[in-house]
Structure formats: structure tokens, C-alpha cells
PQR file of N, CA, C, O and H, with PARSE charges and radii, in Angstrom:
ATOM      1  N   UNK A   1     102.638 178.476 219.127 -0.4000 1.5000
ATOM      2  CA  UNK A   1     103.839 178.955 218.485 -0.0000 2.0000
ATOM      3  C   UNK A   1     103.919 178.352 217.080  0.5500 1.7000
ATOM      4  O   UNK A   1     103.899 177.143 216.852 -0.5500 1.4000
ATOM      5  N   UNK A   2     103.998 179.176 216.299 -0.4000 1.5000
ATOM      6  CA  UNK A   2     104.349 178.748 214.938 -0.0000 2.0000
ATOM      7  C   UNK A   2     105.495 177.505 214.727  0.5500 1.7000
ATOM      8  O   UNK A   2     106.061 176.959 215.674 -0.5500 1.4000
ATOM      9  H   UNK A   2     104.014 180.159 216.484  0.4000 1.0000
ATOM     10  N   UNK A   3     105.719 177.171 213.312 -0.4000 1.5000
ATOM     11  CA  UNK A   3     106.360 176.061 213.182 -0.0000 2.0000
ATOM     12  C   UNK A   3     107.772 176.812 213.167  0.5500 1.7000
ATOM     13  O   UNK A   3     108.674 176.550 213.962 -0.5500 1.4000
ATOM     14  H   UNK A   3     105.258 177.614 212.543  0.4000 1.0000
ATOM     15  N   UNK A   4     107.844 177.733 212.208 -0.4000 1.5000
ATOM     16  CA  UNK A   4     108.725 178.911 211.584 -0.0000 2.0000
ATOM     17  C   UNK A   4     109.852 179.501 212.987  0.5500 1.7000
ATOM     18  O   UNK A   4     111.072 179.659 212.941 -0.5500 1.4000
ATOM     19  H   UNK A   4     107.111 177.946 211.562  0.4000 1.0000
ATOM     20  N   UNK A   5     108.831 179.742 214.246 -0.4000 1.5000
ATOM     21  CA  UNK A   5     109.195 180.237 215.561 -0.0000 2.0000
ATOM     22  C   UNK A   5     109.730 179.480 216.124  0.5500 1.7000
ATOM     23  O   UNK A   5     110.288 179.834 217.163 -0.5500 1.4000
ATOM     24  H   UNK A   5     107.840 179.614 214.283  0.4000 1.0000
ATOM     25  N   UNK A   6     109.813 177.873 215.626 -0.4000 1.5000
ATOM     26  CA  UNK A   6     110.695 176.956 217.285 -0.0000 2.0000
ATOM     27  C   UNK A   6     112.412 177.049 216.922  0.5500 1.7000
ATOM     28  O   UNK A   6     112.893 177.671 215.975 -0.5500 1.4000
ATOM     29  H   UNK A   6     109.360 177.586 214.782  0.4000 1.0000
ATOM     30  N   UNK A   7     113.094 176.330 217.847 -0.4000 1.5000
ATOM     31  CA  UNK A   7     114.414 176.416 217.536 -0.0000 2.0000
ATOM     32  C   UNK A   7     114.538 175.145 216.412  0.5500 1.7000
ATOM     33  O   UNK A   7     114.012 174.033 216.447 -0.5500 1.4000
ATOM     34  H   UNK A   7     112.703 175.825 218.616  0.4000 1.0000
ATOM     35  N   UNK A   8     115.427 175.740 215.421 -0.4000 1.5000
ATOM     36  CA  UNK A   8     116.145 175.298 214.773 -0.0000 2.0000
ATOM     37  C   UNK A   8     116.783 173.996 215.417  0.5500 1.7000
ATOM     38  O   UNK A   8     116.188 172.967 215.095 -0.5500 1.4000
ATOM     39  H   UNK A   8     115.855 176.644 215.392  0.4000 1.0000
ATOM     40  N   UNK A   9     117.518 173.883 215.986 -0.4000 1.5000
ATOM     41  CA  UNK A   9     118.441 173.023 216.762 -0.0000 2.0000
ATOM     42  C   UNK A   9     118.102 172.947 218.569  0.5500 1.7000
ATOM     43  O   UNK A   9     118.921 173.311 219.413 -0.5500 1.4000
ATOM     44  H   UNK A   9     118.001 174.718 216.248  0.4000 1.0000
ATOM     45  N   UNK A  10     116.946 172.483 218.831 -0.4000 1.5000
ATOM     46  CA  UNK A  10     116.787 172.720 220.309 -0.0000 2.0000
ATOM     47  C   UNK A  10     117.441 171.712 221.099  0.5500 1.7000
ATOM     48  O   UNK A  10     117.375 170.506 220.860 -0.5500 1.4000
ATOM     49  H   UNK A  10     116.281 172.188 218.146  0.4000 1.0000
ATOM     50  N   UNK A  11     118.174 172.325 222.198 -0.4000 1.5000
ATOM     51  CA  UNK A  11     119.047 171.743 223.212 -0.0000 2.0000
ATOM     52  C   UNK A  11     118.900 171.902 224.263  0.5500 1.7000
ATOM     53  O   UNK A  11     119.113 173.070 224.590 -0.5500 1.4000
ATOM     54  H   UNK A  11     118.228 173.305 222.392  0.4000 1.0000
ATOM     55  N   UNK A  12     118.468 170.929 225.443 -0.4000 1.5000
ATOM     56  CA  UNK A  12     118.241 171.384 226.829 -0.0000 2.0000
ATOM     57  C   UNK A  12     119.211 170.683 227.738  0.5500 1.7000
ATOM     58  O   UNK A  12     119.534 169.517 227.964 -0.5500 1.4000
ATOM     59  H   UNK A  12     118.295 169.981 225.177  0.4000 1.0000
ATOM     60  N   UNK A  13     119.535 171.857 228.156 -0.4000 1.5000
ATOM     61  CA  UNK A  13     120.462 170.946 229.445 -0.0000 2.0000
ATOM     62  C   UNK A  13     119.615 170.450 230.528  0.5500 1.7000
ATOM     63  O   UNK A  13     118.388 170.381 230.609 -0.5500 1.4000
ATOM     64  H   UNK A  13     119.273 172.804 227.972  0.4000 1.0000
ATOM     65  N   UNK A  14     120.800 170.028 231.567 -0.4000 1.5000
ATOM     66  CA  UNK A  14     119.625 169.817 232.671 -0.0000 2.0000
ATOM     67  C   UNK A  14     120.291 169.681 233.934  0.5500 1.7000
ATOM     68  O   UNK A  14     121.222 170.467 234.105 -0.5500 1.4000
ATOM     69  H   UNK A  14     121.796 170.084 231.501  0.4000 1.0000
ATOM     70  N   UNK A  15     119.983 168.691 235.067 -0.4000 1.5000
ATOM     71  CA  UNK A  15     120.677 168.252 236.118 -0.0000 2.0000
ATOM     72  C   UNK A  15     121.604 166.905 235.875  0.5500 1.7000
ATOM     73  O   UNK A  15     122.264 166.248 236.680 -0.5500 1.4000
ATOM     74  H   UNK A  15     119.226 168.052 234.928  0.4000 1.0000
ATOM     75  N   UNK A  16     121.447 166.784 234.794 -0.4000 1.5000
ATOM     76  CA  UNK A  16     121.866 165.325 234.601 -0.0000 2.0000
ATOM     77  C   UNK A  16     123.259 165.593 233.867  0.5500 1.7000
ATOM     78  O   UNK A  16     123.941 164.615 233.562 -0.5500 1.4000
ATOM     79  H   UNK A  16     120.911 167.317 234.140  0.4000 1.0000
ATOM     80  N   UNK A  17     123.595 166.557 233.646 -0.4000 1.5000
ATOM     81  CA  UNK A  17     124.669 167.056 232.873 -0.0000 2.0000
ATOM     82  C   UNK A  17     125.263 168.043 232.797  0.5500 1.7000
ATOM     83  O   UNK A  17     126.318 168.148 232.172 -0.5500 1.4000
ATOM     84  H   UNK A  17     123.041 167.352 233.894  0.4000 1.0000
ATOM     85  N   UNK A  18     124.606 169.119 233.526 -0.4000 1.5000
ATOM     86  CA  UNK A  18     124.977 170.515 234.401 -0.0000 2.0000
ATOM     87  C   UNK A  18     124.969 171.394 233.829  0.5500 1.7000
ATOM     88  O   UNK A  18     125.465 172.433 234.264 -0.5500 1.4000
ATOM     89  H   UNK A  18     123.749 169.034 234.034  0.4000 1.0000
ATOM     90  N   UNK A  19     124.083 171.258 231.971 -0.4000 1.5000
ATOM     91  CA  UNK A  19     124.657 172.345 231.202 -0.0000 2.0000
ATOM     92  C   UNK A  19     123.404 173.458 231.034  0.5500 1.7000
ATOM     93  O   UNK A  19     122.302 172.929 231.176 -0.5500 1.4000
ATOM     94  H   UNK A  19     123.680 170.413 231.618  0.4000 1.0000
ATOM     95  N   UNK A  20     123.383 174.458 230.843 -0.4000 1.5000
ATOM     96  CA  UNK A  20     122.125 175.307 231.184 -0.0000 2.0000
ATOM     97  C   UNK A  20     121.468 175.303 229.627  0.5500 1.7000
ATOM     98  O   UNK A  20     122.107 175.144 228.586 -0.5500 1.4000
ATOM     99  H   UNK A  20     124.278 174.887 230.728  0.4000 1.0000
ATOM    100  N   UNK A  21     120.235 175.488 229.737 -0.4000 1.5000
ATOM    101  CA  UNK A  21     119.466 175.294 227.806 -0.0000 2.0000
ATOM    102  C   UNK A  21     119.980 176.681 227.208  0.5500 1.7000
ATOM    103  O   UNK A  21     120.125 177.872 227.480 -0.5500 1.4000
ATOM    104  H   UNK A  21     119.716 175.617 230.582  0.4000 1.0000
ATOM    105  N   UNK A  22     120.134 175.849 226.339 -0.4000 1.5000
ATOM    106  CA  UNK A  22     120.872 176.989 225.222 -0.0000 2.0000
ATOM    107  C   UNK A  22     119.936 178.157 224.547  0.5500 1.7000
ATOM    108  O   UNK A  22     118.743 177.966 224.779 -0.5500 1.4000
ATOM    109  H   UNK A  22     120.016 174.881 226.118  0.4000 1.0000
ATOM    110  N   UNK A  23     120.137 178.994 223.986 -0.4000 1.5000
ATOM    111  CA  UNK A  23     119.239 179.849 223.387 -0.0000 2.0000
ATOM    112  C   UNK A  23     119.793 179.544 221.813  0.5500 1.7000
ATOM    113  O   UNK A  23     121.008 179.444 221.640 -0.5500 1.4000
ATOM    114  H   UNK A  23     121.107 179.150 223.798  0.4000 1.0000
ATOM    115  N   UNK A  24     118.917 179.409 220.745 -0.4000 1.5000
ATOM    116  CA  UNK A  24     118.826 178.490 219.227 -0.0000 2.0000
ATOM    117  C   UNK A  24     118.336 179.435 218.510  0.5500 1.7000
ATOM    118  O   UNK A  24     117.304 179.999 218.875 -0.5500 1.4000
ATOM    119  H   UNK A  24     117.930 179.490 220.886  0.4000 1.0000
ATOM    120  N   UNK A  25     119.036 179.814 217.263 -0.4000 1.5000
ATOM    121  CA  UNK A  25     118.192 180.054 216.124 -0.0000 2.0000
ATOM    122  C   UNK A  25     117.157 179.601 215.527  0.5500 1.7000
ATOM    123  O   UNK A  25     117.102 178.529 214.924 -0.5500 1.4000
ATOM    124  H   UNK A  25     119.874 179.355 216.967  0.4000 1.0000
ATOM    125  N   UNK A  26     116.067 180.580 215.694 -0.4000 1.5000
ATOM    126  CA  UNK A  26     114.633 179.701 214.984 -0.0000 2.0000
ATOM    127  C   UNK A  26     114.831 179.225 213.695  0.5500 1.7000
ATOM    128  O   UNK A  26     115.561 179.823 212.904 -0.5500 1.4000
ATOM    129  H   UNK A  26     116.111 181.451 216.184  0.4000 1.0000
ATOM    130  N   UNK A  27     113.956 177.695 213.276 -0.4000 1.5000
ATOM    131  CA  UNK A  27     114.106 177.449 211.901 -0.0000 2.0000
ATOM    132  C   UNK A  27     114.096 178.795 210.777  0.5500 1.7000
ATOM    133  O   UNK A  27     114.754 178.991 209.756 -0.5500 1.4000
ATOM    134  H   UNK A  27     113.363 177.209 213.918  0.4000 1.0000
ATOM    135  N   UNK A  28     113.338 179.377 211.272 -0.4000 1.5000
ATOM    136  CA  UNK A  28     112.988 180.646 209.964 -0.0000 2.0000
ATOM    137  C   UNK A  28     114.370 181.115 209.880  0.5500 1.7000
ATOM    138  O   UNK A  28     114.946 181.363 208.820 -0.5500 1.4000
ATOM    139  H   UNK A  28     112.804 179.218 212.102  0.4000 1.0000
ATOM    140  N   UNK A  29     114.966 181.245 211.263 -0.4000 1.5000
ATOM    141  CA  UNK A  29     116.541 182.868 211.071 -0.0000 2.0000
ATOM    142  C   UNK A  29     117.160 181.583 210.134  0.5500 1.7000
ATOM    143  O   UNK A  29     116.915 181.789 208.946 -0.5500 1.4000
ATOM    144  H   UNK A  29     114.498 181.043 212.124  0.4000 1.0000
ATOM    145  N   UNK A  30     117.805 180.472 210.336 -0.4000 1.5000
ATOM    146  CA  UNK A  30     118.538 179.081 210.350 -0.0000 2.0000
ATOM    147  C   UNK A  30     118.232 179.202 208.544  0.5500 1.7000
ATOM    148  O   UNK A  30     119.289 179.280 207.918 -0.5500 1.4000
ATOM    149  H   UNK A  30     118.004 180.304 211.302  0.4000 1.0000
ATOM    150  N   UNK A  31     117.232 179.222 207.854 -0.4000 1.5000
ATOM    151  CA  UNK A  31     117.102 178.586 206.399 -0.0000 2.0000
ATOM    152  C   UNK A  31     116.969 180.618 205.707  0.5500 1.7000
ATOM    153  O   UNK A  31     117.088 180.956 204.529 -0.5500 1.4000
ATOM    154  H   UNK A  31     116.373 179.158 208.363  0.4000 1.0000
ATOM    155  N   UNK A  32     116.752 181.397 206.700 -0.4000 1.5000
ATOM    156  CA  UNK A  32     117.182 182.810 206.266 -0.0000 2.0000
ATOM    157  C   UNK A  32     118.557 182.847 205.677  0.5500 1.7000
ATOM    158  O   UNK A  32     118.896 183.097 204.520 -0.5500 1.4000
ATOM    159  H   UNK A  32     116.656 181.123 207.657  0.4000 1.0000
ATOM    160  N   UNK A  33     119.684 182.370 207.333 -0.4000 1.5000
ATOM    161  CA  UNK A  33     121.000 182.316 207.120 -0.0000 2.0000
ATOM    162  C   UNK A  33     121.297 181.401 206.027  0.5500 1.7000
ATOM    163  O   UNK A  33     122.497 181.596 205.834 -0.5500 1.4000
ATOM    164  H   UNK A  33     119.408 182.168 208.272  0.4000 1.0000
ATOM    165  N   UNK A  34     120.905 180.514 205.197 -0.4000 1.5000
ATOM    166  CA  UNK A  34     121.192 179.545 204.413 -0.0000 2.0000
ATOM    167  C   UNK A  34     120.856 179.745 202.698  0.5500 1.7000
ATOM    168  O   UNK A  34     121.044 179.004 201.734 -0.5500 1.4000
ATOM    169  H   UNK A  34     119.930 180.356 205.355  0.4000 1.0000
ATOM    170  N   UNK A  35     120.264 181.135 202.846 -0.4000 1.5000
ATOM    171  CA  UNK A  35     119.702 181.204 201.595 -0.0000 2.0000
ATOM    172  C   UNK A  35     120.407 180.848 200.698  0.5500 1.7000
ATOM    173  O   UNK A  35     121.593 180.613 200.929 -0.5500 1.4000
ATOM    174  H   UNK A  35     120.111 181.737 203.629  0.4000 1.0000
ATOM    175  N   UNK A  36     119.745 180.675 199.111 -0.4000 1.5000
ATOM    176  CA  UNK A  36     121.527 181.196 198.233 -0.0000 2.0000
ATOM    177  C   UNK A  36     121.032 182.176 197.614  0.5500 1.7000
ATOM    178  O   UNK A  36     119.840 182.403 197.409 -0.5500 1.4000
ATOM    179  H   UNK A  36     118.782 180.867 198.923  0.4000 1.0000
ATOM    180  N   UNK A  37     122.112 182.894 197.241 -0.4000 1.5000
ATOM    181  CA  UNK A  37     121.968 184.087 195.927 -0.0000 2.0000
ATOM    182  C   UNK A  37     120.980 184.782 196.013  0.5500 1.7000
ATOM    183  O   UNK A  37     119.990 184.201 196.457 -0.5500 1.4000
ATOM    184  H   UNK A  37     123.081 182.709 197.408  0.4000 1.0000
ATOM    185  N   UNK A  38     120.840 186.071 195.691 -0.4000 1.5000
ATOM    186  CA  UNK A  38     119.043 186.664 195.454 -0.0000 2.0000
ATOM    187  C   UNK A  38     119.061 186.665 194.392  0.5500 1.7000
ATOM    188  O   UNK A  38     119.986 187.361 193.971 -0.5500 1.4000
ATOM    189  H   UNK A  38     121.644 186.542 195.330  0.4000 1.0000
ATOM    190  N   UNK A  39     118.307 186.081 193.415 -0.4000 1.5000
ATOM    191  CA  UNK A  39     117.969 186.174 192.169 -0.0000 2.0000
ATOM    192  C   UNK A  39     117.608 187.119 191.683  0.5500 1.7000
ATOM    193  O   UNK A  39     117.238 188.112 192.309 -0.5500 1.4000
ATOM    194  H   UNK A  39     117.556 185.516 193.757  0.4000 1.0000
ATOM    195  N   UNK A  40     117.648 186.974 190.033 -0.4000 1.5000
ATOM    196  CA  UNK A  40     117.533 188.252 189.351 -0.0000 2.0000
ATOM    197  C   UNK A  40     115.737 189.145 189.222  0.5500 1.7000
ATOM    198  O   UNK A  40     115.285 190.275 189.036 -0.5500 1.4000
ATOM    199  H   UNK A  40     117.948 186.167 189.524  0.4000 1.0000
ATOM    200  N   UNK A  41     115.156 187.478 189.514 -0.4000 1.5000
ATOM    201  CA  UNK A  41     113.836 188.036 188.977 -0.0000 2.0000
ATOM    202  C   UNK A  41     112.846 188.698 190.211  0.5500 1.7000
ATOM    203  O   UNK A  41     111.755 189.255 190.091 -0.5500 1.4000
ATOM    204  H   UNK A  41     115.523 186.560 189.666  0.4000 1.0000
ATOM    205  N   UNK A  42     113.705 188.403 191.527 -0.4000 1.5000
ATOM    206  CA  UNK A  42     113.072 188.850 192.736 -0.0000 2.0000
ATOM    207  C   UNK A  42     112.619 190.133 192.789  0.5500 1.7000
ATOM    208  O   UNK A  42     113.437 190.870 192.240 -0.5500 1.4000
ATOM    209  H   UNK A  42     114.592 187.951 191.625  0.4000 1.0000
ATOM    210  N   UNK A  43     111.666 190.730 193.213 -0.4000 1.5000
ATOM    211  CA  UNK A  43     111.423 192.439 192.856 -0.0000 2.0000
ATOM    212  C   UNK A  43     112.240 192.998 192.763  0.5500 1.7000
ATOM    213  O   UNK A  43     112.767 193.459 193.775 -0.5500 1.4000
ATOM    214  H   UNK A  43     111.001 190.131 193.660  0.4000 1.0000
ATOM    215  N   UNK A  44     112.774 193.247 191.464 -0.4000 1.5000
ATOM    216  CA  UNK A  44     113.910 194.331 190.523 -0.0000 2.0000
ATOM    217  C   UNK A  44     113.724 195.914 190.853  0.5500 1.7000
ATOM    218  O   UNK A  44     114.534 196.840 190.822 -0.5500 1.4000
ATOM    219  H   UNK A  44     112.345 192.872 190.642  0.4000 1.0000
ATOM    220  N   UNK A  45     112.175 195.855 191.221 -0.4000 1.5000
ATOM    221  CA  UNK A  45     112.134 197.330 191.427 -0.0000 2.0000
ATOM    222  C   UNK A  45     112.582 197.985 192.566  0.5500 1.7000
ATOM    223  O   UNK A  45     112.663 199.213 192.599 -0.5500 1.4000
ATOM    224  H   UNK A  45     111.517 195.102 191.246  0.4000 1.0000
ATOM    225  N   UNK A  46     112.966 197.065 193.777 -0.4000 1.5000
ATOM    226  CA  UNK A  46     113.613 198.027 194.720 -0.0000 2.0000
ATOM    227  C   UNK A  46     115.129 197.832 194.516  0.5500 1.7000
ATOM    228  O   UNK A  46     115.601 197.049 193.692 -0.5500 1.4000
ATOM    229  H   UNK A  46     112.900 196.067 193.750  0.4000 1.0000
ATOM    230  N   UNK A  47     115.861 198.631 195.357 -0.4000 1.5000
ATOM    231  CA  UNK A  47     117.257 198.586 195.427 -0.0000 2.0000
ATOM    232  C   UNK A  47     117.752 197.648 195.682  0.5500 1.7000
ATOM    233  O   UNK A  47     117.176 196.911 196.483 -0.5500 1.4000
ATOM    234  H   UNK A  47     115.478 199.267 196.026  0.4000 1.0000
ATOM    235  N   UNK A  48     119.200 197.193 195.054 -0.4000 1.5000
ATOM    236  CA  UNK A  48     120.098 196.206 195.169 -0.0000 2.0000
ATOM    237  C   UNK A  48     119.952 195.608 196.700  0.5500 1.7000
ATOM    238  O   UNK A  48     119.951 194.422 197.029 -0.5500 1.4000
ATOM    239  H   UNK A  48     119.668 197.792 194.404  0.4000 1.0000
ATOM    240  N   UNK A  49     119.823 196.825 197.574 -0.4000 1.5000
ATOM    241  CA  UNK A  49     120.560 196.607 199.301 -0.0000 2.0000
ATOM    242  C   UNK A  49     119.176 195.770 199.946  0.5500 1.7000
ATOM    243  O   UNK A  49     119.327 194.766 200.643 -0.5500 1.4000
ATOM    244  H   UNK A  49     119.823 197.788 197.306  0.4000 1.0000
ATOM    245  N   UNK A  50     117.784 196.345 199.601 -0.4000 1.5000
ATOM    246  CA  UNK A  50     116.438 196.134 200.372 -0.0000 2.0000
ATOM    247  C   UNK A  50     116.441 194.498 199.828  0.5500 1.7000
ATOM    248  O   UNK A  50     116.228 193.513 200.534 -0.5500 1.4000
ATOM    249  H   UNK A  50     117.662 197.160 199.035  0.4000 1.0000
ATOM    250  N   UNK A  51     116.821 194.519 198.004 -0.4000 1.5000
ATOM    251  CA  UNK A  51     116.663 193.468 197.601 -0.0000 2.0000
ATOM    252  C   UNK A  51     116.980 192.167 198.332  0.5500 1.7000
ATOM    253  O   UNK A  51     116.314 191.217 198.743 -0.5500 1.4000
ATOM    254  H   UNK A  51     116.994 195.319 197.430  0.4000 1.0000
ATOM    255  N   UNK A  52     118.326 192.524 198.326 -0.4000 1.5000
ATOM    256  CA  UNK A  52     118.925 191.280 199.141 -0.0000 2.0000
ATOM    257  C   UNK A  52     119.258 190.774 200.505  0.5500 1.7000
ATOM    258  O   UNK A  52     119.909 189.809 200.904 -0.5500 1.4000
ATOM    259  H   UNK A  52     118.867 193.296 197.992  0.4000 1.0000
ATOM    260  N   UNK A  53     118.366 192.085 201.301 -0.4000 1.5000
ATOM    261  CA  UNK A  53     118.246 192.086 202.825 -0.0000 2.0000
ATOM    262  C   UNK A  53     116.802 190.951 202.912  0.5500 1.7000
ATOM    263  O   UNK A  53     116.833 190.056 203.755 -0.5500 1.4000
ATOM    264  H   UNK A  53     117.837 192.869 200.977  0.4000 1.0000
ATOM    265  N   UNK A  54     115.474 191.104 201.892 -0.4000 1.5000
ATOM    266  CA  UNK A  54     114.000 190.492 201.805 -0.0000 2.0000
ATOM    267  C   UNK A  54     114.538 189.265 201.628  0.5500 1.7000
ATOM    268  O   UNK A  54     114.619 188.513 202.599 -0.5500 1.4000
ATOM    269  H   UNK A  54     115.449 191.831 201.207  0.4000 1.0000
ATOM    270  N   UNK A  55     115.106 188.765 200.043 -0.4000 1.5000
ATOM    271  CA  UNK A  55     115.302 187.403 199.613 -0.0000 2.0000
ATOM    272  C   UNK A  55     115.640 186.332 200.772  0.5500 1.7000
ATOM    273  O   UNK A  55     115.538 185.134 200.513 -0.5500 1.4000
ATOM    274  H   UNK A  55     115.041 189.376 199.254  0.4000 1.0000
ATOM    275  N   UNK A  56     115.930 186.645 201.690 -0.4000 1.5000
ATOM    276  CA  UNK A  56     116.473 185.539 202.751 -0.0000 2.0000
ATOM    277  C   UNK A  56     115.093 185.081 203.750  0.5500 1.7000
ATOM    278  O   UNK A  56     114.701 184.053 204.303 -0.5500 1.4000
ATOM    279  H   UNK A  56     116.013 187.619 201.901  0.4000 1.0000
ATOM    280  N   UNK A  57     114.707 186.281 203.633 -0.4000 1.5000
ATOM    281  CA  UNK A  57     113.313 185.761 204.734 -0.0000 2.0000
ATOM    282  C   UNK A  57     111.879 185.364 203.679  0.5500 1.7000
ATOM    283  O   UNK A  57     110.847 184.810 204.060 -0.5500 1.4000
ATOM    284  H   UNK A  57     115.025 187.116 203.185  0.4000 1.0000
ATOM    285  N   UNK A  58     112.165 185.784 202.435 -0.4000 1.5000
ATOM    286  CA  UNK A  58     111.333 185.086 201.823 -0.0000 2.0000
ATOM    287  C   UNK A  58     111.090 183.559 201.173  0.5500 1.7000
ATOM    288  O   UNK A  58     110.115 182.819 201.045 -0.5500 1.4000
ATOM    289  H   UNK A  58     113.003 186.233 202.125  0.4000 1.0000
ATOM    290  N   UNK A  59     112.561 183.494 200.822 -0.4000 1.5000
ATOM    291  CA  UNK A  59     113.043 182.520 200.757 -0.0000 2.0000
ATOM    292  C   UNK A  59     113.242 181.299 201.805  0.5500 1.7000
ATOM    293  O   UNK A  59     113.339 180.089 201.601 -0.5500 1.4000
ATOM    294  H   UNK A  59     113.353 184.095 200.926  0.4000 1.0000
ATOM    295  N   UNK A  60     113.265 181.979 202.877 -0.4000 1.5000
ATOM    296  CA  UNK A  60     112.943 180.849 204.076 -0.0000 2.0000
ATOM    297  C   UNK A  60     111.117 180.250 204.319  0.5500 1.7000
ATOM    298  O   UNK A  60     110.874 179.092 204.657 -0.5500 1.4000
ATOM    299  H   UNK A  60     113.186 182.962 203.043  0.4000 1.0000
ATOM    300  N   UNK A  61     110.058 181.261 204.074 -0.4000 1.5000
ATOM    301  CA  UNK A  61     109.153 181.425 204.421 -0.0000 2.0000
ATOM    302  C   UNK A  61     109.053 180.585 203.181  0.5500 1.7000
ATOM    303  O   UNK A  61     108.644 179.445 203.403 -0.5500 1.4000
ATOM    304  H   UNK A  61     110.255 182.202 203.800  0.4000 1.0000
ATOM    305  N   UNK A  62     109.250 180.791 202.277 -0.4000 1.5000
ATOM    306  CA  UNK A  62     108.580 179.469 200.776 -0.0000 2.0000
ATOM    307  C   UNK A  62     109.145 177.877 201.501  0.5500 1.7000
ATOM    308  O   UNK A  62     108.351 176.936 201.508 -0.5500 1.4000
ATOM    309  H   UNK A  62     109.582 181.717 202.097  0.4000 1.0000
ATOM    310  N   UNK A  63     110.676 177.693 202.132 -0.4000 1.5000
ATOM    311  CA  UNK A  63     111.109 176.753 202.297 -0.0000 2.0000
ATOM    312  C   UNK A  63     109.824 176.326 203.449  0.5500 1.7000
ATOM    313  O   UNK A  63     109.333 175.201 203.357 -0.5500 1.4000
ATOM    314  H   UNK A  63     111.321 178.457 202.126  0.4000 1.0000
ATOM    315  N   UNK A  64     109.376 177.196 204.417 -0.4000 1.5000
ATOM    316  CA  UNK A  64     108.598 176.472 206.044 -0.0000 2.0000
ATOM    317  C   UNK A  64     107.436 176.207 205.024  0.5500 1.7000
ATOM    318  O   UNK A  64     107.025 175.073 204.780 -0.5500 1.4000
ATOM    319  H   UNK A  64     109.775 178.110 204.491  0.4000 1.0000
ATOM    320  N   UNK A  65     107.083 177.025 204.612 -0.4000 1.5000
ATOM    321  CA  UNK A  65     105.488 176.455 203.825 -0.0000 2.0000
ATOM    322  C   UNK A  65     105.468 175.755 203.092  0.5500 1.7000
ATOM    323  O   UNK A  65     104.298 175.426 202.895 -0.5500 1.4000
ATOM    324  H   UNK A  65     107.418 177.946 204.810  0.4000 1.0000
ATOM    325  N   UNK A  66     106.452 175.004 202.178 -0.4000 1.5000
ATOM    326  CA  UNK A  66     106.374 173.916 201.820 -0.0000 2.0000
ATOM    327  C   UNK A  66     106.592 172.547 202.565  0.5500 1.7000
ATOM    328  O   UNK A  66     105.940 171.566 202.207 -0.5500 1.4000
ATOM    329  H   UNK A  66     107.403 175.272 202.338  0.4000 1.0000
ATOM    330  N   UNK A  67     108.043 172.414 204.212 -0.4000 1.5000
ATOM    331  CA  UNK A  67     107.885 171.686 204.643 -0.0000 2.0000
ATOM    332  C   UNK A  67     106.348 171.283 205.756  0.5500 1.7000
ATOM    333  O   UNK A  67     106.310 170.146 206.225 -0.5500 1.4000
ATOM    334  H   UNK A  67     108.573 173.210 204.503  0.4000 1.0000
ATOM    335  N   UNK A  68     105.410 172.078 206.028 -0.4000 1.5000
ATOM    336  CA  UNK A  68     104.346 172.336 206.777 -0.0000 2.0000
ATOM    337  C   UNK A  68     103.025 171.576 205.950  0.5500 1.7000
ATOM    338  O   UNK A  68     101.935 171.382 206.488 -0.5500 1.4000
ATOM    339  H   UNK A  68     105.441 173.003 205.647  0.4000 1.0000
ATOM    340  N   UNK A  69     103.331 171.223 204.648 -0.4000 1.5000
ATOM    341  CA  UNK A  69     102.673 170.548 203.342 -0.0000 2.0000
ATOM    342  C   UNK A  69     102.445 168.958 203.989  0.5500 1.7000
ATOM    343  O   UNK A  69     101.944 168.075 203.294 -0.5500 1.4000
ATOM    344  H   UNK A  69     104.217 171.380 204.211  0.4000 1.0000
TER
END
């Protein structure tokens, strides 16, 4: 499993505490959801909407490949 693919925040319950394991946003969705802003210089050539739907997952994917350094 990729680095990008584990949970963000992993939590397991258990018998010791009765709570069942949670289901977690992967680091990738987690620094997606966190982006900031889409910048101006990001491919201009598609539309405003595609633009700023990409910038978040690209922007996460520069953040995993640099912490993976």
C-alpha cells in the first residue's frame, strides 16, 4: 500500500475499550482537503471549475512526494 493510501489519522478500537476501528481519511484525501487557493499559474488552459477540482490532488501529491524524500 502506498504511503499516499494509509489513513491519515488511524484509530483502532478494540476489546479493551469496546470501540469498533474507525474508517479515516487517507493522507492524500486529508492534505487534498487542506489545500489553499488554486493558483493563478496552475493550467490556465482549462476551466475555472476542472481547475480547481485538480489543484487539491495535485497539490497533495507534491506535499506526499516531498514528505517520502
Amino acid at each position: 500500500m502506498k504511503n499516499a493510501d494509509l489513513p491519515a489519522m488511524p484509530f483502532e478500537g478494540g476489546n479493551n475499550n469496546g470501540i469498533q476501528p474507525a474508517t479515516v481519511l487517507t493522507k492524500r484525501e486529508i492534505f487534498a482537503l487542506h489545500a489553499p487557493s488554486c493558483p493563478d499559474w496552475y493550467d490556465s488552459n482549462e476551466s475555472d471549475t476542472i481547475r480547481h477540482i485538480r489543484w487539491p490532488v495535485f497539490y497533495s501529491d507534491l506535499v506526499l512526494r516531498e514528505l517520502e524524500k
